[in-house]
C-alpha positions in Angstrom: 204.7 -20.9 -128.2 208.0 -22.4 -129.0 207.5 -26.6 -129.3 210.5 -29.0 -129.1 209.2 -31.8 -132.0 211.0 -35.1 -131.2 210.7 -38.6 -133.1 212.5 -42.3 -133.7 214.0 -42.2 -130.0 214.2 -45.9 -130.6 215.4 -46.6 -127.1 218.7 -45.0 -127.2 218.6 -43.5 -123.5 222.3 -41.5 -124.0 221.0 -39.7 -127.1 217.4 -39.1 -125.7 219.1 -37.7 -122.5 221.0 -35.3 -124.5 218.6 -34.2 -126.5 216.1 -33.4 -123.4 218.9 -31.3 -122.0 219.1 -29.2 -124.9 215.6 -28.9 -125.0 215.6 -27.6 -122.1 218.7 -24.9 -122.5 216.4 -23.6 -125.3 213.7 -23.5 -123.4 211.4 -24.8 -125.4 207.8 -24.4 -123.6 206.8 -28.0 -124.8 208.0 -31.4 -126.4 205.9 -33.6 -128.4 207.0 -37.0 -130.0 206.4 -38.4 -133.1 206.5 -42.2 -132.7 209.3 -44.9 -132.6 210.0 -44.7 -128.9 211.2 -47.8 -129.0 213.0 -51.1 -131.1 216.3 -51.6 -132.2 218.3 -49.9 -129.2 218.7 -51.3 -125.3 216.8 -49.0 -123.1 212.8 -49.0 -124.0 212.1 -48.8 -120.8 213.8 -45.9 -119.5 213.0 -44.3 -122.6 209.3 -44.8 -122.2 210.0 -43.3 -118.4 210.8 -40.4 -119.4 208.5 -39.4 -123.0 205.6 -40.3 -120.6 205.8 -36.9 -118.9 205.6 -35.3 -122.4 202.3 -33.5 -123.8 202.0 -35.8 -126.6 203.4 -38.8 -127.9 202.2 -40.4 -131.2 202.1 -44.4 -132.1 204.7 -45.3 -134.3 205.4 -48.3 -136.4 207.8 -50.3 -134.0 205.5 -49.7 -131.3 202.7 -51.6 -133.5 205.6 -54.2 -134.4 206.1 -54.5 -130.6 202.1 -54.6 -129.8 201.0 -57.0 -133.2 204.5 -58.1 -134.4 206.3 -56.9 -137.0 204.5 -57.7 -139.9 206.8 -56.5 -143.0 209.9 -55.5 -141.6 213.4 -56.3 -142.5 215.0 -59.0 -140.4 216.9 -57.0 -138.1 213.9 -54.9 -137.2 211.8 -57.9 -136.7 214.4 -59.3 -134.2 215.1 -56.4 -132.2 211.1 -56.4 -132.4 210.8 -59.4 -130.8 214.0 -58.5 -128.1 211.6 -55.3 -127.2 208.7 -56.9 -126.8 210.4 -59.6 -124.3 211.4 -56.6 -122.3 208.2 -54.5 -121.9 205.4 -57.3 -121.9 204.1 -57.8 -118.7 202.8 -61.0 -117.0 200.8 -62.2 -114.9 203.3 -61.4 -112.0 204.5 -58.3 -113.3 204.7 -55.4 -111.6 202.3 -52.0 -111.8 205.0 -50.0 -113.8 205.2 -52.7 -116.4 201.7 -52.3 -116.9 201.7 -49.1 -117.2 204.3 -48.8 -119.8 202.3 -51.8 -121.6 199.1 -49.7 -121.4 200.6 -46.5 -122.4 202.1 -48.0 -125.6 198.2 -49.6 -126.0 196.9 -46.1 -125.5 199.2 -44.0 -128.4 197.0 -42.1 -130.7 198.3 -42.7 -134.3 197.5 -38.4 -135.5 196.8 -35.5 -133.6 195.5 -32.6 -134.6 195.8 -29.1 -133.7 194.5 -25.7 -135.3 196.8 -25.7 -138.8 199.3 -28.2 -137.7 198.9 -32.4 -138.7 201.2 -34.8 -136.6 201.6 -38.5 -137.4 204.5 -40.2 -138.1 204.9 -41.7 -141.2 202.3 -39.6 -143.7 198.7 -38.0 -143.6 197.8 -41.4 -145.8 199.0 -43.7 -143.7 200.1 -42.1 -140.0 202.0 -44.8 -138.7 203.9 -46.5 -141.6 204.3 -44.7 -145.2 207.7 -42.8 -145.8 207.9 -40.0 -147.4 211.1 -39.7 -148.8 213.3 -37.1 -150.3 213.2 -38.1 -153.9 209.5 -38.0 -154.1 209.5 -34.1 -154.0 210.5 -34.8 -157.8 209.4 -38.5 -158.4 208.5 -37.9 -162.2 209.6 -35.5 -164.5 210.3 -32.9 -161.6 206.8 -33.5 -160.5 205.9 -34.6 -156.3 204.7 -38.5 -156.1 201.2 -39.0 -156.1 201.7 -40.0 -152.3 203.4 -36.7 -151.7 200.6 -35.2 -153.6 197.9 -36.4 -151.9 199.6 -35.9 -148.1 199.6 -32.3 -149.0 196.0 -32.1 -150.3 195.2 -34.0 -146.9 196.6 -31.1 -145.0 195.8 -27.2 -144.2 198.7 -25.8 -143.5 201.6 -27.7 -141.3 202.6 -31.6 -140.9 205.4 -33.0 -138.8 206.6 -36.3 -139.6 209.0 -38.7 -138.8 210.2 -42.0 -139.9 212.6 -41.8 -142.6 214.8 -40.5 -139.9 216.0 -37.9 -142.5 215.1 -34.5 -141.7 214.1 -31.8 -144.2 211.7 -29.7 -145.3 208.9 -30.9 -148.4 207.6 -28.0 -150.1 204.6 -28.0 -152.1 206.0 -27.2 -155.0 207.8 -29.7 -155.5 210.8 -29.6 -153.8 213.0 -31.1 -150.3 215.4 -29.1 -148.6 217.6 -30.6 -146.1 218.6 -29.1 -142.8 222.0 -28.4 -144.5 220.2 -27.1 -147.1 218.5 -24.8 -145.3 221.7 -23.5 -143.0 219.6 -25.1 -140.2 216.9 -22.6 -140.4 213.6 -21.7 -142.5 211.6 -18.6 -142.1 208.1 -19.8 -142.5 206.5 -18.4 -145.7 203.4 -16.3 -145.1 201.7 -18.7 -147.7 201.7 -22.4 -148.7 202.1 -25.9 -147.1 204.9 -27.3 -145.6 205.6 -31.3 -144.6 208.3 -31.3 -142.0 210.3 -33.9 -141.3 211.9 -33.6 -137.6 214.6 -36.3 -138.2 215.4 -39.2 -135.7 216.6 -38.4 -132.0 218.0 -42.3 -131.3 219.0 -43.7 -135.0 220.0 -40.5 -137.7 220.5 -42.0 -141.1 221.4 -38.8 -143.0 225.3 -39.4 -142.5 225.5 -37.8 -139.4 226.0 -39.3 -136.3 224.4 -36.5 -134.2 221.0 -37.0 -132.8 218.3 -34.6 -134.6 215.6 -32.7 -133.3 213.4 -29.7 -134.3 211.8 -26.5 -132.9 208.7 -24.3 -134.3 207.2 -21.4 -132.8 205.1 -20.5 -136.0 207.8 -18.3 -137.2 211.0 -20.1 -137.9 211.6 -23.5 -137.7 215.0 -24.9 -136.7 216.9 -28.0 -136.5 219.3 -28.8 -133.7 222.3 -31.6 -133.5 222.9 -33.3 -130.6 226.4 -35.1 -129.5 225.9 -38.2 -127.5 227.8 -41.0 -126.7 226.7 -43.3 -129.3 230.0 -45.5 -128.4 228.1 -46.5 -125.1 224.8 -47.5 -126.6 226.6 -49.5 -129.1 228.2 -51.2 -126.4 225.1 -52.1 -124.7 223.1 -53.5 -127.5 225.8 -55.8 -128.1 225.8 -56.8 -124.6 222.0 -57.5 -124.8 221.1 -60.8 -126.3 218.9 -61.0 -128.6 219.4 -57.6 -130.0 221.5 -57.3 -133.7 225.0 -55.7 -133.4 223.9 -53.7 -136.1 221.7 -51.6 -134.0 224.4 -50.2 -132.7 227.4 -50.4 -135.1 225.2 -47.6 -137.7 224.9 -45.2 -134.7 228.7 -44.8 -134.8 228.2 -43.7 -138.7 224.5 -41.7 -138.7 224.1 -44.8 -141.9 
């Protein structure tokens, strides 16, 4: 079974609409999502529309800043926060499918498991908000972190992540391999753990503007670039108020 692994949509309909048509030319047989639906970019709601027809989709950190505020986040993501949450709160006169959304993002496990594979979206410690970032494949002396450490010894075999919204491949071993890295492609060893992280569909921070997904069929996992037009969803987050330009002028750079 070939799954579509999708995370950090971040309400960026143009990139999320791109993506779901590649998807589908590969003809992936499912998608799951990761977390981050939604925060910093203009269209949460259409977003939600259409990841609520996937087979899973995990709670992220912006959608507990959305539900419980955004306790410890910079100022921009605590604004756009607080722009999101105006948008997709219902009340008391609001209408069923504003409710639903509200529920649905209520409703979000934070892991889910299946046979050999671990999903969350930050780290097996802490699902919805620990990074695991590149340099802690060699944190000390060459040596993993002791939170990379102990996210491997808290899985069997498999973990997709998100996030950092920078994709790559953590091998226990010590060692992070990016997409690039990797020439977009990694045969899955017959032994060993791997952490994958799937990269960000609606805000890439790796230096490429593209949006970023993954695939996995067990065998070979692969990343895939996207081209949206980023230009129009900068466009429209400055035209909504209350939402920092800033959200949109990094899409134009993948920063």
């Amino acid at each position: 079974m070939k799954t579509a692994f999708i995370s950090d949509l971040h309400g960026n309909l143009e990139a999320v609409s791109a993506v779901m048509a590649d998807i589908e030319s590969r003809e992936a047989d499912r998608v799951m999502c990761l977390g981050d639906v939604v925060n910093y970019g203009p269209d949460p709601v259409k977003c939600l529309r259409i990841v609520r027809k996937l087979e899973l989709v995990l709670l992220g950190n912006h959608e507990e800043a959305v539900l419980h505020g955004p306790v410890g986040m910079n100022a921009v993501a605590a604004e756009a926060a607080g722009w999101t949450r105006s948008v997709l709160e219902p009340g008391f006169f609001s209408d069923g499918a504003k409710w639903a959304n509200w529920q649905f993002i209520q409703g979000l496990p934070a892991r889910h498991d299946e046979d050999s594979i671990v999903l969350v979206h930050g780290s097996p410690r802490a699902p919805t908000n620990e990074y695991l970032l590149p340099f802690d494949a060699e944190h000390t002396l060459g040596e993993p972190s002791a939170r990379l450490k102990e996210s491997f010894d808290m899985i069997e075999r498999f973990c997709f992540v998100g996030h950092t919204h920078l994709p790559g491949v953590f091998m226990e071993q010590g060692v992070f391999a990016t997409p690039a890295e990797l020439d977009g492609e990694l045969r899955i060893p017959k032994d060993g753990k791997l952490i994958v992280n799937v990269g960000s569909v609606g805000q890439p921070r790796d230096r490429d503007r593209r949006a970023c997904y993954a695939t996995f069929d067990g065998d070979v996992l692969r990343y895939h670039r996207v081209e949206y037009d980023a230009e129009t969803t900068c466009a429209k987050v400055k035209a909504a108020k209350g939402l920092p330009d800033w959200c949109g002028d990094r899409l134009l750079t993948g920063e």
